[in-house]
Phi, psi and omega in degrees: 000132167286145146211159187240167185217145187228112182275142141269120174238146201246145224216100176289136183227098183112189184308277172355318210019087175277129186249137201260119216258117170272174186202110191278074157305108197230103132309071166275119182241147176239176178200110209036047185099334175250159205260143171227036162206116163220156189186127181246174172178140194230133187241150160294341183256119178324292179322317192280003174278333229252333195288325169287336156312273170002274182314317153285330146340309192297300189285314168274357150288354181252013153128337176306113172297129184290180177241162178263184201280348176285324173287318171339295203274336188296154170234170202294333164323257183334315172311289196334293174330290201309316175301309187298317168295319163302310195313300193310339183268003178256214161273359185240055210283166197301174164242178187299322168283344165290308178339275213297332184293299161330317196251039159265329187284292189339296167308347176237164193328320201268025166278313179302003198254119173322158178268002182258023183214012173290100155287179166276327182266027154271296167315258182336266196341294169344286152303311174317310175332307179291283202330289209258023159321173145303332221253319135089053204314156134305117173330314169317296187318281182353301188305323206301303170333301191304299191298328182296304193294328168288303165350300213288308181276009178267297195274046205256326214246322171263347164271330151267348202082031220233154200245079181202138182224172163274023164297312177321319192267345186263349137300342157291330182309278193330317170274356185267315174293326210275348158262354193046070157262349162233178170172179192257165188293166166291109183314095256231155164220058160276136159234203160275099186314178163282175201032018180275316169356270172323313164312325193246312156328301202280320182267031134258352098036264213276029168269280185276031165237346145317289185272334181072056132288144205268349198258098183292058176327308200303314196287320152345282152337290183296323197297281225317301167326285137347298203246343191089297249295144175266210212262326190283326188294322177292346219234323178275341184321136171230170192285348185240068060331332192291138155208088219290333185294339198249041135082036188222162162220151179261139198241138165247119170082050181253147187009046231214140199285006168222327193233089203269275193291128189088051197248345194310133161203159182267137198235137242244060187327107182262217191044020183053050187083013161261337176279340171288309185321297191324311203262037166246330200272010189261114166326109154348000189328328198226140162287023176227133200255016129249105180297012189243190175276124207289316188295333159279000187284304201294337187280328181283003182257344185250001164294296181305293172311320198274344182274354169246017157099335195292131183255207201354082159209128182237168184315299170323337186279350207266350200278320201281290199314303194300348180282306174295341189259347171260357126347263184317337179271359172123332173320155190250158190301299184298347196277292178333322196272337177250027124252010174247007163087327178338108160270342165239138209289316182305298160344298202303278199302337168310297173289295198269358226233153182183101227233091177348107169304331163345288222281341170311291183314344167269340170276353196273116177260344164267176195290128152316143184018069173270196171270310204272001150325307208261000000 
């Protein structure tokens, strides 16, 4: 039989520490004598704790399978466990960054927190928590931090079966924006200056004929350009993927915020026989015709760039200038989306797409204020 009980707990509060009296409602069912069902929750208003009983009462006399005291009892630490491992065991496994934000929440105090006693001021504690780390995140990361962590409590309840949603956190939005503890990335418009091009070719040129690195940076450099491609997708290619008489290759798994895997398309080797040429010049080594590790591609392209002086440009900018120069070159937004992979054009254009006005001015071939103008 269900029943409920309303604790009054008294709370020291503020500079004062004025103490402020709250009231903790606990939903029990028993069954022969063993307790299988318990759920707390603490309100400032007596009513509104008694009123939230009722409703879950309500809800497990209409038929809701109690849970047992052991699901109960789980704290948010362990779903995390539990969600990374099941994802990771299907076809749509976690990406590196959802890893890592997960096992970022996991180090701090709301990992310890039962999932039946998870507020929105639990979420917020959180964020400050983060905020004022050593590492000291960005609002972005954070939002990144929030959204992932809401995933793990949105499927929480059909994958486990665990009594839990992503209210605590979408209650939370609104004072996490009004402090600014999230917030959205920043729209990035880096491109290539002029001569950066010629600059960043060459020395990596004299980077590997300098060091004898197995890492052809340079060809590299040309593919990201060339293909959109980002750096891990160049690095996964493979050689009987290649189909050099119709100048095209299959990209496997590519990028995608739902559907990663079996994601392949054929992607179309531009540059007028240059971007095929690069991946012909690559010694056979492999089923992969670049074997190597994206993150050494990338460390070493900022190795380079900081020794030449270039600031704010990352590997990722490289995605955007190729997008942007077959813009400029008459290509049309969807002819673009089907090679930087993009499903939806508004991404594309939003994000990659970022257009020199110069380069406007090379297509305009008529006269200013002309007959033929008008």
């Amino acid at each position: 039989m269900a029943y409920f009980t309303i604790e009054t707990i008294q709370n020291s509060a503020g500079v004062n520490k004025i103490k402020k009296t709250r009231y903790r409602a606990t939903v029990r069912v028993k069954k022969s004598g063993k307790l299988i069902f318990n759920k707390k929750k603490t309100f400032d208003y007596k009513a509104a704790a008694s009123k939230w009983a009722k409703e879950q009462i309500k809800i497990l006399e209409n038929g809701e399978t109690p849970l047992s005291e052991e699901t109960q009892s789980m704290n948010l630490g362990e779903l995390i466990d539990r969600y990374i491992h099941k994802v990771n065991e299907s076809r749509n496994p976690l990406g590196r960054s959802a890893r890592y934000s997960l096992r970022q929440v996991k180090k701090y105090d709301l990992a310890n927190i039962r999932l039946s006693e998870i507020e929105s001021k639990h979420i917020i504690d959180f964020c400050n928590d983060r905020m004022n780390s050593p590492h000291k995140p960005q609002p972005q990361t954070i939002a990144s931090d929030i959204s992932f962590l809401r995933a793990v409590l949105f499927h929480a309840k059909s994958m486990f079966g665990v009594d839990i949603n992503d209210k605590s956190i979408i209650d939370s939005y609104p004072t996490l924006k009004r402090l600014k503890m999230i917030s959205r990335s920043n729209t990035r418009e880096r491109r290539l200056n002029s001569g950066e091009y010629d600059q960043i070719l060459n020395s990596m040129k004299e980077y590997e004929n300098r060091l004898k690195t197995q890492i052809p940076y340079s060809a590299l450099f040309e593919m990201s350009l060339l293909t959109c491609l980002r750096i891990s997708e160049i690095c996964n290619l493979e050689w009987e993927n290649l189909l050099p008489d119709r100048k095209l290759i299959r990209v496997m798994n590519r990028k995608h915020p739902t559907h990663k895997q079996g994601n392949n398309m054929l992607l179309p080797l531009l540059g007028r026989g240059r971007a095929l040429a690069l991946i012909e010049e690559q010694p056979r080594t492999s089923n992969l015709i670049f074997p190597y590790n994206p993150r050494s591609v990338t460390a070493g392209f900022r190795r380079i760039i900081r020794d030449l002086g270039i600031t704010e440009l990352r590997y990722h900018d490289l995605r955007r200038e190729g997008c942007s120069r077959l813009i400029e070159q008459g290509y049309s937004l969807s002819q673009v989306a089907s090679v930087s992979g993009h499903k939806d054009l508004k991404v594309l254009h939003n994000i990659y797409v970022t257009i020199f006005p110069e380069s406007l001015l090379e297509l305009d071939n008529l006269p200013i204020l002309s007959d033929e103008a008008i």
